[in-house]
N, C-alpha and C positions, 0 to 999 in steps of 0.2 A: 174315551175309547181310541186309542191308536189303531191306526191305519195299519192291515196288513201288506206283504210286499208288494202284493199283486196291483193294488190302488195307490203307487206311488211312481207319481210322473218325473222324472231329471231335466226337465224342460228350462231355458232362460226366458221366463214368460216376459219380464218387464224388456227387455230386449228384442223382443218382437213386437211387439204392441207400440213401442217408439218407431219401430220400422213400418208395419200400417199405418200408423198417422200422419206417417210423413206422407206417407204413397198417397193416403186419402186425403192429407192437406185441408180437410174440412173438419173444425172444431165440433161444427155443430151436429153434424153425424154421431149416429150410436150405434155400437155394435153389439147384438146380446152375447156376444164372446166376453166382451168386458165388464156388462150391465147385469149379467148374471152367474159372473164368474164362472163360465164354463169351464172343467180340466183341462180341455184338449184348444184352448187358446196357445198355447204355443204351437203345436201343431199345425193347426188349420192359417195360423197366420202368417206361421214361416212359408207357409203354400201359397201364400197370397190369397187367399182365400176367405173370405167372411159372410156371418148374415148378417143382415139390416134389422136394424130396429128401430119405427118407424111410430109417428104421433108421440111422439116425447119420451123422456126416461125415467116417465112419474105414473103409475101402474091408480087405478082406480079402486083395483079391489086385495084384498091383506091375504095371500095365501101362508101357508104355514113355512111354505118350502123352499120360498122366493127370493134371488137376492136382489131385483129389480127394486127400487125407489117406491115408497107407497105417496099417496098423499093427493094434493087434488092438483091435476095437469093442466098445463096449460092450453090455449088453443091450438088445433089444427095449425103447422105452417106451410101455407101454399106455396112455397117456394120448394117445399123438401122434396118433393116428385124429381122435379129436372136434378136437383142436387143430389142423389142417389143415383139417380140412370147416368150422371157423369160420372159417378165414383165406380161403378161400375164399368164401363169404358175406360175409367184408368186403371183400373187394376185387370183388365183384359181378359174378366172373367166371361165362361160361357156356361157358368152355373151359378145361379144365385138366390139365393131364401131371404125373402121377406118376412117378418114376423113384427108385432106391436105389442103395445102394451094394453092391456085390455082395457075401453076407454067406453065405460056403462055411463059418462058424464056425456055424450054425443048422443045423438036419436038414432042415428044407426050405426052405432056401435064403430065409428070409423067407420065402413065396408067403402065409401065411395071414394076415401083416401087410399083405401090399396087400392081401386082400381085406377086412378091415377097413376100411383106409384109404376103398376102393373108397365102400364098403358104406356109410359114415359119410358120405362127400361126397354121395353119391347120394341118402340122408334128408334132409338140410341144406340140398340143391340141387338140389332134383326137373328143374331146368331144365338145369342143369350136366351137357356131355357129358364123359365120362372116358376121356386113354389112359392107357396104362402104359407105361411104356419099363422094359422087365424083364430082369436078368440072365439066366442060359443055364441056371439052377438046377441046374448041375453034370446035364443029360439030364435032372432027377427029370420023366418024364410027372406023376405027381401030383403034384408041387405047381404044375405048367401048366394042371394041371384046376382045381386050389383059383383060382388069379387067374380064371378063364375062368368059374368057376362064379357069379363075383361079378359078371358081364356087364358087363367096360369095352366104351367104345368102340370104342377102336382097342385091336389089343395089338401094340407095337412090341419088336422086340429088334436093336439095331444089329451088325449083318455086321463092320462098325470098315476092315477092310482086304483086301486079295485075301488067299488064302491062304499065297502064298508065303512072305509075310513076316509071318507069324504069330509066330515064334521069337522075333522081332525088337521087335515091335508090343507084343503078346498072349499071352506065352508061356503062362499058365495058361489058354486057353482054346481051343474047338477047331473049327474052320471048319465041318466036318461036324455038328457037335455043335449051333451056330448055327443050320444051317439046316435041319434035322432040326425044332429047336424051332417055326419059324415054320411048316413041311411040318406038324406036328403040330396047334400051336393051328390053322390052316386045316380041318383033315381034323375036329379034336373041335368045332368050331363053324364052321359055312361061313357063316354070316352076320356073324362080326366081322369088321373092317378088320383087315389084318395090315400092319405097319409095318416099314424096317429102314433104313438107313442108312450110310454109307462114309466114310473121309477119303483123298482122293487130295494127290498133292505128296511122300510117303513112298518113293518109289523103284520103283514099279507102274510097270508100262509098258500103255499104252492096250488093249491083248489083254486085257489080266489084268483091267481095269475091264470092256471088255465082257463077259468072260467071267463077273466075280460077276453083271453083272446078267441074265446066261442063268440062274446060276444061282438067281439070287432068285426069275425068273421060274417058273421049274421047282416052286419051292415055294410056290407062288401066291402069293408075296408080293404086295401091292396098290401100295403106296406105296412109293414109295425118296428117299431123299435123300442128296445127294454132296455134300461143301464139301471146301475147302482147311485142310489142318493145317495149325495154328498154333502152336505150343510156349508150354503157360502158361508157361514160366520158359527161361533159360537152360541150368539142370541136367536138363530133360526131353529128350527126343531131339529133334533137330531136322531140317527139312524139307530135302529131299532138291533141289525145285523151287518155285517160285509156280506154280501152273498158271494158263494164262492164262482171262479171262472166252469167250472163242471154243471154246476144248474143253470148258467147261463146257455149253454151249450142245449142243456135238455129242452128250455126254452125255445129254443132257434130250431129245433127237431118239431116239437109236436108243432108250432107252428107253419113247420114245413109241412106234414102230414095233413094237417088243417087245411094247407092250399093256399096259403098266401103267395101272393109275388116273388115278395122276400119281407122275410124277418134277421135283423142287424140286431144282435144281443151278446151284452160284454160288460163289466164294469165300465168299462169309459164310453158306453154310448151313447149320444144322446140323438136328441130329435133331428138336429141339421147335422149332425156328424157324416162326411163322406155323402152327404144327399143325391149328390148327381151319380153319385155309384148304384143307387139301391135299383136303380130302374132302368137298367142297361139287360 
């Protein structure tokens, strides 16, 4: 299926991504710009700007759509907290997203590793606003308490798809489960931003899109964001449609209508895209 014109970036991605690593100087850093072959890596990295991806670049569970590393991770390294809050201070950011790899191999799911991380950028960068984009930690309420207790910014957890096709998408994870999380971090802290996010082009039919965003609504979700799937490789599952930029748009309307904060929807959106803009 080729790409129509609308989903075709002129970016020199491999010339910027030499330019971050030089800035960040740290091998052992990961970026989901790189680790998930995000489109808009050129972009966000000619800005200097990145998210973190944090607890290794080896994912615990096999989604359909991923182009993160599967396989069994390593430990926790306690080192990466201070080595992140300096990467951050050298690239002199005042926004930045944390996000991991979903790590169901831990008892809590990671959660007390982003609060370090948290905790660490927050000392280093008293100016520095923090989200998280954090896996579903298998329901644990505690360890949603342990991130929350470390006061990010935003706390995001991406929706990914309607739930139809969960089986298909997501089999290890669970729609309810999703939005339960975001229902919760809202209810144990009503002053953080709550965040989440979708990929339409998978075989959704436009009902099924409004209807997550009733439901996101329902869990006071604040912020959403919708883009178009992209398949990092060949061997990943591939898009069902291009959705055109006009239903994108109609998207970003009823969601207005609905009362979100703000809804960011476009073929090239994704979860950390532009993040410190949605909440201005």
């Amino acid at each position: 299926m080729s790409l129509p014109a609308f989903l075709i970036k002129r970016t020199p991605k491999q010339a910027n991504i030499r330019q971050i690593r030089t800035l960040l100087g740290d091998a052992s850093l990961h970026t989901v710009c790189e680790a998930a072959s995000c489109p808009n890596i050129g972009e966000c990295f000619s800005q200097k700007t990145c998210t973190f991806i944090i607890l290794g670049d080896v994912c615990s569970r096999n989604c359909a759509f991923c182009g993160v590393g599967k396989g069994t991770p390593l430990p926790p390294d306690p080192d990466e907290p201070q080595r992140v809050a300096e990467a951050v201070k050298k690239l002199g950011l005042n926004y930045v997203v944390i996000t991991s790899v979903t790590r169901d191999d831990l008892a809590d799911g990671g959660a007390a590793h982003f609060a370090k991380v948290i905790r660490e950028c927050q000392m280093t960068n008293d100016k520095c606003q923090i989200e998280v984009l954090i896996p579903d930690f298998n329901g644990d309420e505690k360890a949603l308490r342990t991130v929350l207790a470390a006061n990010p910014y935003v706390l995001n957890h991406n929706i990914e798809t309607v739930p139809r096709l969960y089986p298909a998408v997501r089999p290890q994870a669970n729609y309810e489960r999703s939005l339960n999380l975001l229902r919760s971090a809202k209810a144990l802290d009503g002053q953080i931003y709550t965040k989440s996010g979708f990929m339409v082009g998978l075989g959704e039919t436009k009902e099924e899109v409004v209807a997550v965003l009733c439901d996101l609504k329902s869990a006071a979700c604040d912020i959403v964001t919708i883009g178009q799937y992209l398949p990092p490789s060949r061997s990943h599952l591939q898009p069902e449609r291009f959705v055109e930029p006009a239903e994108f748009e109609d998207y970003r309307e009823i969601g207005k209508k609905l009362g979100f904060r703000h809804v960011a929807a476009g073929p090239f959106v994704r979860s950390s895209y532009h993040a410190g803009e949605l909440i201005k």
